[in-house]
C-alpha positions in Angstrom: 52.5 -26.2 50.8 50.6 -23.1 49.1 47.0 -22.9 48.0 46.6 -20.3 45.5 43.2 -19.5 43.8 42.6 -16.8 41.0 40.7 -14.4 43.0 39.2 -14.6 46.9 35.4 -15.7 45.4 37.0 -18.6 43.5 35.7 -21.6 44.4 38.8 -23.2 42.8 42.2 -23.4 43.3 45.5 -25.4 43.3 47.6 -26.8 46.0 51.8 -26.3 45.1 53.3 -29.0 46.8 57.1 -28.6 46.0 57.4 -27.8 42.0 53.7 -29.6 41.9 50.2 -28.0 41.3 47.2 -30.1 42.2 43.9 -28.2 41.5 40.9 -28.4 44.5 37.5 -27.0 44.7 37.3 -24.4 47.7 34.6 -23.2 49.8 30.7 -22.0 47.9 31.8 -18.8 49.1 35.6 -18.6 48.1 38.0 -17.6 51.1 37.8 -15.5 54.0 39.5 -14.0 56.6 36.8 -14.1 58.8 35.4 -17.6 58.6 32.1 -18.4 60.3 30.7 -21.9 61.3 28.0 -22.5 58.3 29.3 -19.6 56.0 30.6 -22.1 53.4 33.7 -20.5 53.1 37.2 -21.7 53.1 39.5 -20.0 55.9 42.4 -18.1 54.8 46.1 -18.8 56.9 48.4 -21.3 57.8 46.6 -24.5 58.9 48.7 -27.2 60.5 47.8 -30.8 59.2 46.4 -33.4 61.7 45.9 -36.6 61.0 43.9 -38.5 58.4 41.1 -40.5 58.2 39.9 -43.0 55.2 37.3 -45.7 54.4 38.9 -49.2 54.9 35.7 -51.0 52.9 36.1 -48.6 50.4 39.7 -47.8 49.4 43.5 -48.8 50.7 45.4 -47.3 53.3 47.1 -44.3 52.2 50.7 -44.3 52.4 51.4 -41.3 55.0 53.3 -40.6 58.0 50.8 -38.4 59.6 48.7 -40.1 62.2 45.9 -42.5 60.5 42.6 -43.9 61.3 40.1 -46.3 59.8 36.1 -44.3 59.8 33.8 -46.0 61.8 30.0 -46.0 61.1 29.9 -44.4 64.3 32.1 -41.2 63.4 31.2 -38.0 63.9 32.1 -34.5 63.9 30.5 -31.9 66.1 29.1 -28.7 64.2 27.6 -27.5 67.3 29.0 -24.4 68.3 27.9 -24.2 71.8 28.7 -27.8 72.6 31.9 -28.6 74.3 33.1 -31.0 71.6 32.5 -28.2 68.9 34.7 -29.1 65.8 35.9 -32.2 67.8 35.2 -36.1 66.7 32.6 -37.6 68.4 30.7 -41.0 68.3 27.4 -41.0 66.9 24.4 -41.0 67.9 25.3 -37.7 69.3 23.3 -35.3 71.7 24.3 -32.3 69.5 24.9 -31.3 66.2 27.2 -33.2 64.1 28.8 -34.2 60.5 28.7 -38.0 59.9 32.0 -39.0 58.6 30.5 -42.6 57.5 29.2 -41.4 54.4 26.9 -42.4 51.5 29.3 -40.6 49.0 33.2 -41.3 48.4 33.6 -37.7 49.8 35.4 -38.5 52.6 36.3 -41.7 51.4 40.2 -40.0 52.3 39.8 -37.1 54.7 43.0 -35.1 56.0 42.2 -32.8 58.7 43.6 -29.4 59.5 44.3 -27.6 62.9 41.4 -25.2 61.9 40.0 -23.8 65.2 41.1 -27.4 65.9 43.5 -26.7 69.0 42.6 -23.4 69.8 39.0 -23.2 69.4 36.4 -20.3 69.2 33.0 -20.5 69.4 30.9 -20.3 65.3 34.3 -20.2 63.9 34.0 -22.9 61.8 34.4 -26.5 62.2 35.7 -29.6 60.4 37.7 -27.8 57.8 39.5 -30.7 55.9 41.1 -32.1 52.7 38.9 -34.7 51.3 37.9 -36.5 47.5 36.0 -34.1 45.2 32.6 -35.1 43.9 32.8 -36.2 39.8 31.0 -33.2 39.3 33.6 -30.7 40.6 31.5 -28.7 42.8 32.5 -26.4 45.2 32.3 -27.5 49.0 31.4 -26.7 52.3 34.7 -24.5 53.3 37.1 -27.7 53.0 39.6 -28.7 49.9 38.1 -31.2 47.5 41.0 -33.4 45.0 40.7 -35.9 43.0 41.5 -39.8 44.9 45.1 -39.6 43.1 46.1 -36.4 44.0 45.4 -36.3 47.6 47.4 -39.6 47.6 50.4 -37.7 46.4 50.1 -34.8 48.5 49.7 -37.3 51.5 53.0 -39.2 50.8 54.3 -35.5 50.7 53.1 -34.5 54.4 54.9 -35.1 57.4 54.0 -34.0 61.2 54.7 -31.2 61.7 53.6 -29.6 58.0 50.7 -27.3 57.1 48.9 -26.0 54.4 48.6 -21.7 53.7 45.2 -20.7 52.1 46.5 -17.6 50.8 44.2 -14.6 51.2 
């Protein structure tokens, strides 16, 4: 699966999945090569998919066969680049920095994360770089990819362990 934007500042882009284009919002900042933790950029390279969380209270199970978990009001995600969990889950209340994956808006109602300085991390790299639900209003995000609730359905009953996702530079 290939993202493709129309130039490295765009904030938006589309996911080809087989002969299918699904259009995302990207990182404030477009795409980089050299992604840093806060820099609201989205990373450029081949990410390996993960797993995928989703809001049981809020919407169904996703039909997948990548690893699944129901979000907890207690889920985190540590931002923190000196901690030892850096872009790791963690339970919340946490002693450092971290992203609350319990959230007010439908966000990430459906989150699929990406082995972004996931496995082999580096310190202010960037952390929690994900495919999630895009806000009605289309805005770009944080560094992540934002669809719409019924395109990140299809591109989840696409993905099978193993798979990834290019963010072309």
């Amino acid at each position: 699966m290939v993202l493709r934007t129309m130039s490295a500042s765009s904030t938006d882009g589309w996911l080809r999945v087989a002969n299918r284009y699904f259009p995302c919002q990207l990182g404030a900042h477009g795409r980089t090569a050299r992604k840093k933790e806060g820099d609201g950029a989205t990373p450029i390279g081949n990410w390996p998919v993960v797993g995928v969380y989703y809001r049981a209270d809020r919407i169904k199970r996703p039909h997948t066969s990548l690893p699944i978990k129901i979000i907890q009001p207690s889920d985190g995600w540590c931002d923190a680049p000196l901690d030892r969990n850096y872009n790791r889950p963690v339970t919340l209340p946490y002693p450092a920095s971290a992203e609350q994956l319990w959230r007010t808006d439908h966000a990430y109602d459906l989150v699929v994360v990406l082995d972004y300085n996931f496995s082999r991390r580096a310190m202010h790299k960037g952390s929690a770089i994900f495919l999630h639900l895009a806000h009605d209003d289309k805005r770009p995000t944080a560094g992540c990819l934002a669809f719409n609730e019924r395109d990140l359905r299809q591109i989840l009953r696409q993905l099978r362990p193993g798979d990834w996702i290019r963010i072309s530079g």
